[in-house]
C-alpha positions in Angstrom: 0.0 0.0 0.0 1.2 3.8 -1.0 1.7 6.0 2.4 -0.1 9.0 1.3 -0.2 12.4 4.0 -2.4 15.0 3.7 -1.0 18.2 3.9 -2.5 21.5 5.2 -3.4 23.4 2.3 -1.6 26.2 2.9 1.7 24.0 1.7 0.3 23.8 -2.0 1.9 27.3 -2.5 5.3 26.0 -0.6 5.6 23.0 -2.9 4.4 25.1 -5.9 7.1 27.4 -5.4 9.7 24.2 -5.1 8.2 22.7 -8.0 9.5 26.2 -9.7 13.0 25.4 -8.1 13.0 22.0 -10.0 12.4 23.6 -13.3 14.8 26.1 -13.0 17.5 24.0 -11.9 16.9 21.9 -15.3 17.1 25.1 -17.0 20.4 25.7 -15.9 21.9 21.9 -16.6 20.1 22.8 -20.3 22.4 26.1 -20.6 25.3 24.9 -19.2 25.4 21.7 -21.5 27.1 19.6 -18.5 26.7 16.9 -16.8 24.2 14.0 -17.6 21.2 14.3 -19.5 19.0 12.1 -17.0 19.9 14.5 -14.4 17.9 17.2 -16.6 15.2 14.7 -17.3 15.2 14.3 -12.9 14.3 17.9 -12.1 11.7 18.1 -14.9 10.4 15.1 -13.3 10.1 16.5 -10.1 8.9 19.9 -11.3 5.8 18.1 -12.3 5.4 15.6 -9.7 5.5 18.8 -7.4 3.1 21.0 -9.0 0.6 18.1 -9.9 0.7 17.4 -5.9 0.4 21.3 -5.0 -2.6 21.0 -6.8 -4.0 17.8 -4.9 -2.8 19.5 -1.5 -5.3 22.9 -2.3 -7.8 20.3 -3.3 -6.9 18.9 0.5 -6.2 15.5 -1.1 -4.0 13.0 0.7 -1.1 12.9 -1.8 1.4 9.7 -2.0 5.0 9.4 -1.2 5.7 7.9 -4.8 7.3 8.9 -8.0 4.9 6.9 -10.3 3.3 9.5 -11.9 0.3 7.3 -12.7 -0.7 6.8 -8.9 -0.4 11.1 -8.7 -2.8 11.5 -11.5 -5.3 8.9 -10.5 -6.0 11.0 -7.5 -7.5 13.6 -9.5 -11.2 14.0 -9.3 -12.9 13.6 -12.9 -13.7 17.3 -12.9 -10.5 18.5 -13.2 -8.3 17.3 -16.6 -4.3 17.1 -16.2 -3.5 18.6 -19.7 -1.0 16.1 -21.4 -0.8 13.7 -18.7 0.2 10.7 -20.7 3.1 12.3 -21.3 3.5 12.4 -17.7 3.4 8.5 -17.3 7.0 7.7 -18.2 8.6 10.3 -16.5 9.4 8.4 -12.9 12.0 6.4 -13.7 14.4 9.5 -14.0 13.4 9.5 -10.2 13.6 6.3 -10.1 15.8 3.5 -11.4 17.4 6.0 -14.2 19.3 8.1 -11.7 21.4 4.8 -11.1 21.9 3.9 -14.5 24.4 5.1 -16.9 23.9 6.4 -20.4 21.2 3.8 -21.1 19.2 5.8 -23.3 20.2 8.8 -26.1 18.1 11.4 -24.7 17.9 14.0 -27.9 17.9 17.6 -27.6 14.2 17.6 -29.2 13.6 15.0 -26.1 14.9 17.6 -23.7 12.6 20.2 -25.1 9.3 18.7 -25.0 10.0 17.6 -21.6 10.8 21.3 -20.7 7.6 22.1 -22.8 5.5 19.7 -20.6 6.8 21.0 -17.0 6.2 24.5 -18.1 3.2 23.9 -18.9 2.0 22.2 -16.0 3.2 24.5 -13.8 1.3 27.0 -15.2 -1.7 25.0 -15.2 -1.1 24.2 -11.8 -1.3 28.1 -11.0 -4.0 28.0 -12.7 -5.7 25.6 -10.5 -4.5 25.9 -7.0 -7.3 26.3 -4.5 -10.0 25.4 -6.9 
């Protein structure tokens, strides 16, 4: 069974603003060209975890200590849509398993940009959609 918590809902706008941490600290690893590419593919990860769970902590929904990012978006109720959230489904494992693997996969530079395209835009539909 998932452990889940339920926050106070005060804390989505903590973990929102952590969430915009994430993506700016896979912003930099994009600028500075450094470093490994699953490390980029980690914070975009987390950037959306983050922001999908700010959202179910305003709703006041128990979120789970998990990076499957199926389990997240299962919690939300059928009246509110993630946008482009089986996209979402394959991103854990750079949370997961990938940070522990070497080079397993070429991750392309058009790769890296959707991603980035996908967190931004969940963040700002997460904005969009705190406390409602």
């Amino acid at each position: 069974m998932t452990k889940k918590r339920k926050f106070k809902k005060e804390y989505s706008v903590e973990l929102l603003r952590i969430a915009e941490g994430d993506l700016q600290t896979a912003r930099g690893l994009i600028q500075v060209k450094m470093g490994r590419r699953e490390n980029i593919f980690f914070h975009l990860e987390q950037a959306i975890e983050k922001a999908l769970k700010a959202v179910l902590c305003s709703r006041e929904i128990a979120t789970p200590f998990v990076h499957e990012m199926g389990i997240v978006l299962e919690l939300f109720p059928a009246d509110l849509e993630v946008p482009r959230s089986e996209e979402m489904l394959d991103l854990g494992q750079f949370a997961t398993i990938r940070r522990y693997e070497e080079d397993i996969a070429d991750l392309t530079d058009e790769e890296v940009q959707a991603t980035l395209d996908l967190a931004v835009q969940t963040l700002d539909w997460a904005k969009n959609n705190l406390g409602k």
